[in-house]
GUGU-637449 format. One record per residue: x, y, z of N, C-alpha, C in turn. Coordinates in steps of 0.05 Angstrom, whole numbers, padded with zeros to 5 digits, always signed. Example, Ala and Ser with C-alpha at 12.3 -4.5 7.8 and 13.67 -1.06 7.14 Angstrom:
<atoms>
+00264-00114+00156+00246-00090+00156+00264-00066+00156 +00257-00045+00142+00273-00021+00143+00258+00001+00157 
</atoms>
This chain:
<atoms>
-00391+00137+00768-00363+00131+00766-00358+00107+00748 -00378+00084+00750-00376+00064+00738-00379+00071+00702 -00396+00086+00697-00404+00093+00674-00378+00108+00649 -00357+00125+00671-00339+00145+00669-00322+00128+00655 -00314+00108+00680-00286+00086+00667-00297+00074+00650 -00311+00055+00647-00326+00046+00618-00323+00062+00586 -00332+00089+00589-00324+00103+00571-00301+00102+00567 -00284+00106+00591-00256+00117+00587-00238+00090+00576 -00248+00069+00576-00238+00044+00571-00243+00040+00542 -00268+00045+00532-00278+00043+00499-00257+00062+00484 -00252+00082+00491-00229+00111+00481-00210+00089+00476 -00207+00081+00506-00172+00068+00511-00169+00047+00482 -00188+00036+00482-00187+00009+00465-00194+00025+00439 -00203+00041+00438-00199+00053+00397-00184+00056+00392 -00169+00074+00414-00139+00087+00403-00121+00064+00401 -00124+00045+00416-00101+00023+00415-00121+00013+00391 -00132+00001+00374-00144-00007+00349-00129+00010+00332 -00131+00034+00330-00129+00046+00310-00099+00055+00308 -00087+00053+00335-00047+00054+00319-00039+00023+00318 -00054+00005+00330-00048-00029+00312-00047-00034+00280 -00077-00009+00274-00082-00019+00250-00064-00002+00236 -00051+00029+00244-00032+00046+00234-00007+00023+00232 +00006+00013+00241+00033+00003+00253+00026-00026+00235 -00003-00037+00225+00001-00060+00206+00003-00046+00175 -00009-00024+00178-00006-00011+00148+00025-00009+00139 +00038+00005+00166+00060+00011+00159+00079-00011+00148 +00080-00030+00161+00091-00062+00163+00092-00072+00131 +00067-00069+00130+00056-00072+00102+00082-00053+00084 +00074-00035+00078+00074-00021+00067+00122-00016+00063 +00119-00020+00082+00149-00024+00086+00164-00049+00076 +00140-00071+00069+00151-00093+00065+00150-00104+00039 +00124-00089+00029+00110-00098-00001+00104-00080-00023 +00109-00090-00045+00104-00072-00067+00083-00063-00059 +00065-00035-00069+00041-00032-00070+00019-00042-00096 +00038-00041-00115+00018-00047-00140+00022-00069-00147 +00041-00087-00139+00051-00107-00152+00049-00138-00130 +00052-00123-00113+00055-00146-00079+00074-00164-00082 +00098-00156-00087+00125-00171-00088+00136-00167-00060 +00138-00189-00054+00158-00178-00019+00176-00162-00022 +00194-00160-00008+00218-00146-00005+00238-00170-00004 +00227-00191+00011+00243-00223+00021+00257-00226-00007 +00228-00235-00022+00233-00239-00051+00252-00219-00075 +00251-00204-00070+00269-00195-00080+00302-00193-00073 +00298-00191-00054+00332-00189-00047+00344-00222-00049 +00329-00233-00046+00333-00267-00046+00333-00280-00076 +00320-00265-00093+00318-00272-00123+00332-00272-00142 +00351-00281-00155+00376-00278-00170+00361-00261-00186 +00336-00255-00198+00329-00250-00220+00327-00219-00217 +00318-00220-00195+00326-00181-00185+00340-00171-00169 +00369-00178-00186+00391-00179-00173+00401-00139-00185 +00391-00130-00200+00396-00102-00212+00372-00081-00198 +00351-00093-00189+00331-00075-00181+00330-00079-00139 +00325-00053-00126+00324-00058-00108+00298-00042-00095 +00294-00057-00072+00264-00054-00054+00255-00025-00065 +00274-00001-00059+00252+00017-00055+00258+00031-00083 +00276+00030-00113+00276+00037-00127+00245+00018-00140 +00240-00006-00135+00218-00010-00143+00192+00004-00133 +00196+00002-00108+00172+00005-00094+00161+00038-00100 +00190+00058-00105+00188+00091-00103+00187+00094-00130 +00199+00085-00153+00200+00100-00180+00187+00075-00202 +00195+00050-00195+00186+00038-00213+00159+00030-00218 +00140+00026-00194+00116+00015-00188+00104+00036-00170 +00109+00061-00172+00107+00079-00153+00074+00087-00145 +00062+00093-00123+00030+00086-00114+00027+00114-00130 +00038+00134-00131+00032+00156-00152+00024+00154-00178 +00044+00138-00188+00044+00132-00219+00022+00119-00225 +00011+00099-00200-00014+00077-00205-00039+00101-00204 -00033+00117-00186-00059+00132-00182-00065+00150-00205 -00041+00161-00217-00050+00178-00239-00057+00157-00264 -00052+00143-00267-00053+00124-00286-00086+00107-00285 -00106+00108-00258-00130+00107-00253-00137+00132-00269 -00129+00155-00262-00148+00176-00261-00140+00181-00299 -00119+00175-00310-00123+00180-00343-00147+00154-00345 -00148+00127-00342-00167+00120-00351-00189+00123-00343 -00200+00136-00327-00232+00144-00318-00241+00165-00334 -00213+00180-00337-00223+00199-00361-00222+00196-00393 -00215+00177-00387-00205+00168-00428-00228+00161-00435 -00234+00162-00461-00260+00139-00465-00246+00113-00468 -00271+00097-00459-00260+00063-00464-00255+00047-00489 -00270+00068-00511-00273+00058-00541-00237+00060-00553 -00231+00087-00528-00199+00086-00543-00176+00068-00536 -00183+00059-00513-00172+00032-00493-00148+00025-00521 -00121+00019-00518-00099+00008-00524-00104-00019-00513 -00083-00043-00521-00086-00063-00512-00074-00060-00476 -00057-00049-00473-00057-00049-00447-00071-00034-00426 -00081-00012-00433-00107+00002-00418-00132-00021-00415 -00129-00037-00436-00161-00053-00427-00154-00075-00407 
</atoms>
């Protein structure tokens, strides 16, 4: 019996680990650029991005898509052709 709850306690404590660490991602992720790590604070507070907002940045401008395809053209480019901003 002793052995049972012990297990059943290691389970208990993963699952609680692993929607902590879900629910910090999210936090994250709700709060901060992805490619860029601009708060959200900062922006709405910044006269300077007073035309751009949280999630037009976060969804079209800086979008984790655009970053990802933008890895995968340069893994496949050669590096000899590198532009100044690819390098």
């Amino acid at each position: 019996m002793f052995l049972f709850n012990m297990i059943g306690g290691l389970i208990l404590d993963t699952f609680t680990h692993i929607r902590d660490e879900k629910d910090r991602r999210n936090s994250i992720y709700s709060s901060e650029v992805f490619v860029s790590g601009i708060t959200r604070n900062s922006i709405e507070e910044n006269p300077k991005y007073r035309y751009i907002t949280f999630s037009r940045l976060n969804e079209e401008d800086q979008s984790v898509w655009k970053y990802l395809y933008f890895i995968i053209y340069l893994r496949t480019k050669d590096s000899d052709e590198y532009t100044g901003v690819e390098r």
